[in-house]
DOZA-163737 format. One record per atom (N, C-alpha, C, O): x, y, z; residue in one letter; atom name; residue number from 1. Coordinates in steps of 0.001 Angstrom, whole numbers, plus 524288, in hexadecimal, padded with zeros to 5 digits. Each point is the difference from the previous one (the first is absolute). Layout:
% residues N
R     X     Y     Z aa at   i
R     X     Y     Z  a CA NUM
...
//
This chain:
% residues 97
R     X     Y     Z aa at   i
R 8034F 7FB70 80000  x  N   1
R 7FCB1 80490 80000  x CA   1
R 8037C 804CF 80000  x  C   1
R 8037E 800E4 8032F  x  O   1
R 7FB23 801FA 7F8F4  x  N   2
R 801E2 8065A 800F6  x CA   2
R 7FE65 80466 8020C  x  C   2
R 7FBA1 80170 7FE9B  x  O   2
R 8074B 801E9 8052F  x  N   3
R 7FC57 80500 80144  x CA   3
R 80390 80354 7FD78  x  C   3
R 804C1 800A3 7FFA1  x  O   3
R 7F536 80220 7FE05  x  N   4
R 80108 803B1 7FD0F  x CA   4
R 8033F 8055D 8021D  x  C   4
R 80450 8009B 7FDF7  x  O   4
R 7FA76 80255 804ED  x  N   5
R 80353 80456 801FE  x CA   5
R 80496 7FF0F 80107  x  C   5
R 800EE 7FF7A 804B0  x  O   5
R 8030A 80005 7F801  x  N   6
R 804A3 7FD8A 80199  x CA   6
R 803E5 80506 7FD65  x  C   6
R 7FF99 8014A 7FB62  x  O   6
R 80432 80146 8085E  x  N   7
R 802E3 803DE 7FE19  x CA   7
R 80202 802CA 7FCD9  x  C   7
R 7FFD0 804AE 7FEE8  x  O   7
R 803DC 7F504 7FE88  x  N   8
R 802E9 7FF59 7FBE9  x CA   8
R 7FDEB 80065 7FBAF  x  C   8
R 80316 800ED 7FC6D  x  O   8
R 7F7A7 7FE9F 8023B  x  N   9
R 7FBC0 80088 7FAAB  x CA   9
R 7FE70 804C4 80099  x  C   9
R 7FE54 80113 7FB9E  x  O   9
R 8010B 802F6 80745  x  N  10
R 7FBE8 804F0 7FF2B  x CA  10
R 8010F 8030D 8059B  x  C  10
R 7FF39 7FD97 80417  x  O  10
R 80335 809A7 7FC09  x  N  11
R 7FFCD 80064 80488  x CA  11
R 7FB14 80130 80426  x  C  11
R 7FF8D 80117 804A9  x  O  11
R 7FCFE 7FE08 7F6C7  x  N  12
R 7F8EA 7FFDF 8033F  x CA  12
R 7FE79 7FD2C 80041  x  C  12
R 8016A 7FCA1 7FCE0  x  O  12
R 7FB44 80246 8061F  x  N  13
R 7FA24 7FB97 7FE5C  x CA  13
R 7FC8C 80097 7FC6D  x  C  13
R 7FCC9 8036B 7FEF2  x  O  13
R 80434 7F94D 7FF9C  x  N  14
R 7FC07 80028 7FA73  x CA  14
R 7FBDF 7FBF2 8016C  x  C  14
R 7FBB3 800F6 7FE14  x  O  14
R 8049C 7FA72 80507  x  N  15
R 7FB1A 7FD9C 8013A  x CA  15
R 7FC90 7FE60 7FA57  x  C  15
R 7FB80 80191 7FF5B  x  O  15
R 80674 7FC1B 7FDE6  x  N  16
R 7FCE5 7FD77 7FB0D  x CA  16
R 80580 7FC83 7FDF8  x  C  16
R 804B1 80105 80043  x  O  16
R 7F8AE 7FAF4 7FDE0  x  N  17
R 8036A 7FC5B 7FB80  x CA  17
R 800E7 80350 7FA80  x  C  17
R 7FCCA 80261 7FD54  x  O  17
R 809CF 7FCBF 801DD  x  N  18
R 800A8 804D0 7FB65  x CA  18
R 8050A 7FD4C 7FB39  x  C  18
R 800DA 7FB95 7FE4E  x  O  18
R 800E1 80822 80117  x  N  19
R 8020F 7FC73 7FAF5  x CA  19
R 80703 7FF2F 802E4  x  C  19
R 80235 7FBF0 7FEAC  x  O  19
R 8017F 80893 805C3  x  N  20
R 80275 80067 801EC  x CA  20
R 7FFE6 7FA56 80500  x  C  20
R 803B9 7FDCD 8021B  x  O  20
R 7F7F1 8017F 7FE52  x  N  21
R 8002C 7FA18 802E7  x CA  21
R 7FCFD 7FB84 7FD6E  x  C  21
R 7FCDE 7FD4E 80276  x  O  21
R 8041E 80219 7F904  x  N  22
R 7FEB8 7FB16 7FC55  x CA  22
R 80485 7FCB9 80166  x  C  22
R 7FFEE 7FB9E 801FB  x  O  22
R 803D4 80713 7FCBD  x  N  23
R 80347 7FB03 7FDFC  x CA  23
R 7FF3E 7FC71 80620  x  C  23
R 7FE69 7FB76 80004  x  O  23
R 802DD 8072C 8046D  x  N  24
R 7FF0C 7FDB4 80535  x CA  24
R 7FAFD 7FC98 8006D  x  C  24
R 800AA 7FB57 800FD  x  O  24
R 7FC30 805D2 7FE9A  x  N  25
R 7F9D7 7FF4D 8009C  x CA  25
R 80168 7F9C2 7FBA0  x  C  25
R 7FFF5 7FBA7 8020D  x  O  25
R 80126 8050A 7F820  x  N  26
R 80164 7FB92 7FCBF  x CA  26
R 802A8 7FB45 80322  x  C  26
R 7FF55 7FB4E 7FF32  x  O  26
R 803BE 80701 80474  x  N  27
R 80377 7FA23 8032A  x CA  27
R 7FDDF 7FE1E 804AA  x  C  27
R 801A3 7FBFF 8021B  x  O  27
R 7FA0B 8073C 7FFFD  x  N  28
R 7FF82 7FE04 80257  x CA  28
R 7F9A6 7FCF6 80199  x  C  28
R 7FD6D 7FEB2 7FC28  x  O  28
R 800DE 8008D 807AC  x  N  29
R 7FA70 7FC42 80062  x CA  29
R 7FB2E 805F6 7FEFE  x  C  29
R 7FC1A 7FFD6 7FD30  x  O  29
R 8057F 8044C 80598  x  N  30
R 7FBB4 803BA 800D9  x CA  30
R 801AB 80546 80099  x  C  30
R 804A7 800F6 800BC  x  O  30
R 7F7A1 802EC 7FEFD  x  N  31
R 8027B 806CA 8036E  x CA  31
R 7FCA2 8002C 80423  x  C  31
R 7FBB1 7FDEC 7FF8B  x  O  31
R 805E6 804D3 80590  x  N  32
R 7FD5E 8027C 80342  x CA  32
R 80058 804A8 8010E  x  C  32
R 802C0 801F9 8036B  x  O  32
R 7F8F4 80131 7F81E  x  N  33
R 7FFB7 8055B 800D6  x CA  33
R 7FDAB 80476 8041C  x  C  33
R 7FB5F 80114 800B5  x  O  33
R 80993 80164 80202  x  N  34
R 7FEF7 80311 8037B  x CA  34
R 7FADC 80141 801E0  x  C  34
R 7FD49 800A5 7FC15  x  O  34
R 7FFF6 80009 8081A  x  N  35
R 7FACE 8017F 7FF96  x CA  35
R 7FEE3 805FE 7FFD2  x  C  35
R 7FB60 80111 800C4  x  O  35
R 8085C 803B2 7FE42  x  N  36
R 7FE75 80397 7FE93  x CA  36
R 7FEAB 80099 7F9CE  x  C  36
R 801EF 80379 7FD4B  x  O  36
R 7FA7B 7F8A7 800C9  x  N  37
R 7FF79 80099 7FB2C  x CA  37
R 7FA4D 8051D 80055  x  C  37
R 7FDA5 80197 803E1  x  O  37
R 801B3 7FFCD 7F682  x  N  38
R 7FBAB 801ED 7FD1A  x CA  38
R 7FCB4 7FBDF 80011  x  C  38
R 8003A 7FB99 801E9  x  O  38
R 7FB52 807BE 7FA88  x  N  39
R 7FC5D 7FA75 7FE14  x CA  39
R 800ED 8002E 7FA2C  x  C  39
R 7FD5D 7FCBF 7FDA4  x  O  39
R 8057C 80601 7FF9D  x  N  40
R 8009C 7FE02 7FAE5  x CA  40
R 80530 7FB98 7FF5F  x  C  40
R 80101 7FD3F 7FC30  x  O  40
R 8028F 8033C 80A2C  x  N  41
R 803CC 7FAD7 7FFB2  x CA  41
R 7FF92 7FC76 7FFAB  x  C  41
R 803E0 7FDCB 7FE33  x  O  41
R 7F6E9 7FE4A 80342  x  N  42
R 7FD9E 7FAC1 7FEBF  x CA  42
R 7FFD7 7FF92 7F9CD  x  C  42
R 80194 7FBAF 7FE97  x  O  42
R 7FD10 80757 7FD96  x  N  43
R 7FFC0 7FF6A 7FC90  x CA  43
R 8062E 7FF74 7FC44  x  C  43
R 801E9 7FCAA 7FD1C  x  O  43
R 7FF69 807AC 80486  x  N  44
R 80371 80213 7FCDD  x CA  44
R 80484 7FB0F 801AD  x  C  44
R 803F2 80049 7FD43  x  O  44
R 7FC29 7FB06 806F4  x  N  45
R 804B5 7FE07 800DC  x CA  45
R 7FCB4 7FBCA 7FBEE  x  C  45
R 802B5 7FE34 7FC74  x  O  45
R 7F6BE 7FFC7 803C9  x  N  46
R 8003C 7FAD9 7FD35  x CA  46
R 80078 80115 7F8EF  x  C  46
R 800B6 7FC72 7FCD7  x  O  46
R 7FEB9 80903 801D9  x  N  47
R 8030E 7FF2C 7FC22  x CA  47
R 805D4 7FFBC 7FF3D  x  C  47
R 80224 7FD73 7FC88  x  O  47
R 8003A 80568 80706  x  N  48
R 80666 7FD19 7FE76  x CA  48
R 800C7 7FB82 801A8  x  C  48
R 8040E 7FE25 7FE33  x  O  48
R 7F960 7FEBD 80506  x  N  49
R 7FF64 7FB10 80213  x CA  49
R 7FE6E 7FCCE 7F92B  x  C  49
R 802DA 7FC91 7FE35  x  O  49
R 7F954 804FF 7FF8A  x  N  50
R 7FE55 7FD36 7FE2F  x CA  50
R 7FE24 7FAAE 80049  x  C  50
R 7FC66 7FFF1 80330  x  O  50
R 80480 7FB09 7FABB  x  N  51
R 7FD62 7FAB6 801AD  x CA  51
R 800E5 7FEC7 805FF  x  C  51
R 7FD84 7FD0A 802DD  x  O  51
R 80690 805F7 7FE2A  x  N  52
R 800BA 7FEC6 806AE  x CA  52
R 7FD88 80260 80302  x  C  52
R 7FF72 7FDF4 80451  x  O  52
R 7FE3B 806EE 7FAC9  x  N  53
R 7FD07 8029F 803CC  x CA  53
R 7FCC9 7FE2C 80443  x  C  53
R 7FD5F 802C2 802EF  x  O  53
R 8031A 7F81E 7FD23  x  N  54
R 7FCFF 7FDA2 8051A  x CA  54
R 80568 80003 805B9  x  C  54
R 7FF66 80004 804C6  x  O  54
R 80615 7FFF5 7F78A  x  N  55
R 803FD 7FFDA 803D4  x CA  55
R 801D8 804CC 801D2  x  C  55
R 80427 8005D 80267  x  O  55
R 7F862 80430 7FC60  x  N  56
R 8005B 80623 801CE  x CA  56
R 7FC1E 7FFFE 805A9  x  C  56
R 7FB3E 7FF50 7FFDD  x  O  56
R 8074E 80170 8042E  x  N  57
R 7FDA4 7FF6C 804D3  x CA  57
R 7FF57 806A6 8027C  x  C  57
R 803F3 801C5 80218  x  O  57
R 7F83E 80102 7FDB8  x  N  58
R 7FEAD 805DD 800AB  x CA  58
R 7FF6E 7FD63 80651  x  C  58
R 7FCFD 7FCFE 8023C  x  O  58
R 808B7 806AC 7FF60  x  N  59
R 7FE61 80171 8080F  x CA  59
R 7FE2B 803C9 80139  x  C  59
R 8001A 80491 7FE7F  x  O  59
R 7FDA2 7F8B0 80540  x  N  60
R 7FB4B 802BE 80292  x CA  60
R 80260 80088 80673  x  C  60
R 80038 7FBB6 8022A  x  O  60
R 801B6 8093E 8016E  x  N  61
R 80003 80058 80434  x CA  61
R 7FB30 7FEFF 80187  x  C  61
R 7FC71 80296 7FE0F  x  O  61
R 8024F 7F8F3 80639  x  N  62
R 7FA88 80024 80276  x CA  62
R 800A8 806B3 80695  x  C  62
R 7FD13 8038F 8015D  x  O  62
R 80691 7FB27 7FFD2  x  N  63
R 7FEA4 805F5 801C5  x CA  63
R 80085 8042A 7FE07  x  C  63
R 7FFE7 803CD 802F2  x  O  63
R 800E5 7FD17 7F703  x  N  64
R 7FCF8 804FE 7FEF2  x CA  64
R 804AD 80390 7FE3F  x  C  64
R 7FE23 80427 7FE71  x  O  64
R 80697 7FBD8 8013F  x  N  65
R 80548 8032E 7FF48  x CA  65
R 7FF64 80060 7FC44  x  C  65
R 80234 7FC40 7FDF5  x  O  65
R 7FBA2 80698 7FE88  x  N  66
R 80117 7FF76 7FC21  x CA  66
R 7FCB3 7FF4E 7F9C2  x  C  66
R 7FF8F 8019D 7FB7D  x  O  66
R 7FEBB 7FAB6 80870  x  N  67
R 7FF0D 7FB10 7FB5E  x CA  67
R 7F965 8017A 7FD40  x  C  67
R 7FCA9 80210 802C7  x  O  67
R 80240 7FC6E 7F731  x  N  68
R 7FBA2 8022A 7FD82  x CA  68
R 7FB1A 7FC8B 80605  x  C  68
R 80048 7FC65 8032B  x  O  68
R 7FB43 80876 7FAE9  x  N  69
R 7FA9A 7FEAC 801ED  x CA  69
R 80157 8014D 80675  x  C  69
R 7FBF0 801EB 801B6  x  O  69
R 80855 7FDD5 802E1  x  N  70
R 80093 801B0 802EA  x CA  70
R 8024E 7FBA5 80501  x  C  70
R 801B3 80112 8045E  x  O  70
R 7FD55 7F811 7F829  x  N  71
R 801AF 7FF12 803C4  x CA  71
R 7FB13 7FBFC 80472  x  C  71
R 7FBD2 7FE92 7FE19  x  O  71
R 8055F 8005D 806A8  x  N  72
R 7FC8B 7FE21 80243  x CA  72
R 7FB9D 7FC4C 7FE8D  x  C  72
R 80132 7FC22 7FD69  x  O  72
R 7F7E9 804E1 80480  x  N  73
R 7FC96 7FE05 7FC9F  x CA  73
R 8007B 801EC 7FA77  x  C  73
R 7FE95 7FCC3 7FCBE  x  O  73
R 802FF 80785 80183  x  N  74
R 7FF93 802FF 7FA54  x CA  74
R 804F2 7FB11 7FECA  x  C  74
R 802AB 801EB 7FC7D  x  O  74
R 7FEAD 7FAE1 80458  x  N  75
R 80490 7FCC0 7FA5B  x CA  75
R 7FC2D 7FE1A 7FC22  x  C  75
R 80204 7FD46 7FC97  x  O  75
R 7F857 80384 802F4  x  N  76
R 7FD27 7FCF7 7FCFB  x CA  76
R 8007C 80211 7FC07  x  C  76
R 7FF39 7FD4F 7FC17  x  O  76
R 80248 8086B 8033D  x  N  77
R 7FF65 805FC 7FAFA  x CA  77
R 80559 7FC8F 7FCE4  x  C  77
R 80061 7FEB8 7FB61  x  O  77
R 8031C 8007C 808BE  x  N  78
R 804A9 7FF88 7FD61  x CA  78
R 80054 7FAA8 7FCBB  x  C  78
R 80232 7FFAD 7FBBC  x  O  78
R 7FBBD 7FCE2 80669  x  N  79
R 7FF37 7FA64 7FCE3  x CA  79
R 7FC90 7FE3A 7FCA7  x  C  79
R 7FFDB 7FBF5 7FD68  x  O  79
R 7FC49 808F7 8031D  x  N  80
R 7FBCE 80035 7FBDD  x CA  80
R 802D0 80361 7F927  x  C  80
R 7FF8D 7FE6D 7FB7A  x  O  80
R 80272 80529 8061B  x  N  81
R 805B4 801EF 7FC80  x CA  81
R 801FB 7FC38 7FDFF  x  C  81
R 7FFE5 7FF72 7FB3A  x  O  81
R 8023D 7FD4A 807CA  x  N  82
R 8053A 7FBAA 7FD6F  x CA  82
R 7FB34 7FC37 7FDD0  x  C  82
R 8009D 7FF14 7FB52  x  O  82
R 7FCD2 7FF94 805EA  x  N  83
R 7FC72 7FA7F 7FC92  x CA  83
R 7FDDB 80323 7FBC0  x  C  83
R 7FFC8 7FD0F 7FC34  x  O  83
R 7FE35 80853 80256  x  N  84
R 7FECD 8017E 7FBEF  x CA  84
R 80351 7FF56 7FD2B  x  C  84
R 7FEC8 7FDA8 7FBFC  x  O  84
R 807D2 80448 804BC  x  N  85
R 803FB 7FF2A 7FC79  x CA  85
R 80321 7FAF5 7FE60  x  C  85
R 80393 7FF0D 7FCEC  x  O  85
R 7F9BA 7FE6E 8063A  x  N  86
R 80218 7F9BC 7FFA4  x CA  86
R 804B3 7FFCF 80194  x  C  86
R 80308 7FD07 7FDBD  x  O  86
R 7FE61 80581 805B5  x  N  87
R 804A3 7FE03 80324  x CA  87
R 7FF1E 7FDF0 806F3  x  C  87
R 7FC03 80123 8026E  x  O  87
R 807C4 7FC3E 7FF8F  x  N  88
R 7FEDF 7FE09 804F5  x CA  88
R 8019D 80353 804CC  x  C  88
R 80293 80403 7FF58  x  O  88
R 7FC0A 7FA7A 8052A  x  N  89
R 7FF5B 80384 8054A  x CA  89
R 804F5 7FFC0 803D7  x  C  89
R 80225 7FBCA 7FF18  x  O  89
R 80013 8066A 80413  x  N  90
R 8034F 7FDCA 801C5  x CA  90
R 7FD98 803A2 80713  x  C  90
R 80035 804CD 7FFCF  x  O  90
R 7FED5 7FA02 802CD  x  N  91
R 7FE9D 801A4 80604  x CA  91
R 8056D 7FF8A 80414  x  C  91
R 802AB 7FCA8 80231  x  O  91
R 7FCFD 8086D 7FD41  x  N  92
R 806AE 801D9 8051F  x CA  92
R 7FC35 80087 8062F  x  C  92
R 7FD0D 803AE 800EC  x  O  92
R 803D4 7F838 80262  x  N  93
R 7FF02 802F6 80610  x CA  93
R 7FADE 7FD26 7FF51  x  C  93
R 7FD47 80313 8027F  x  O  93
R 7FFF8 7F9DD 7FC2D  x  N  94
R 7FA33 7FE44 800A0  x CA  94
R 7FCB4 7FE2E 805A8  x  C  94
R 7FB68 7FEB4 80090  x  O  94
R 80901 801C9 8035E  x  N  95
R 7FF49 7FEC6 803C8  x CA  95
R 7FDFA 8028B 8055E  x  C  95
R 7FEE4 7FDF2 80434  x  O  95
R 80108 8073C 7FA24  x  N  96
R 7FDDB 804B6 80201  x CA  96
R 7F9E2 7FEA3 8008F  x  C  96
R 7FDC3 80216 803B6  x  O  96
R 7FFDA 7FB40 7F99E  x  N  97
R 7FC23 7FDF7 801B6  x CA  97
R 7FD24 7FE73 80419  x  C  97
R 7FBC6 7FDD1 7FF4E  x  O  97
//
């Protein structure tokens, strides 16, 4: 698995699957993209994902740092996002529960 915010590729977060972390993303099983994404980042990673876009995992802080929809009970905004775009979920902290 790869996480995406990684230094050496970009000095920001970019939080989406992109063409600067293909070749990575290509070697390996999956990405786990930051959960400060947008909501056009679900999309925009399963097209550079392409046929793999099920191995694009959009994080989701469940407390809320951040992360689209806000977090908490609201992770539903955020996973309702990623299944429109056909990519998969990834839950940081679920235990706050």
């Amino acid at each position: 698995m790869f996480y995406d915010p990684l230094p050496t590729l970009t000095p920001i977060l970019i939080s989406h699957c992109n063409a600067k972390q293909k070749p990575f993303f290509d070697a390996c099983d999956g990405i786990f993209v930051n959960y400060t994404w947008a909501e056009s980042a679900p999309s925009v990673s399963a097209a550079a994902a392409a046929h793999r876009r099920y191995d694009v995992y959009m994080g989701v802080d469940v407390f809320g740092r951040g992360t689209y929809g806000g977090g908490g009970m609201a992770c539903a905004a955020a996973a309702q996002v990623a299944l429109r775009a056909g990519t998969s979920l990834a839950l940081f902290a679920p235990g706050w529960v």
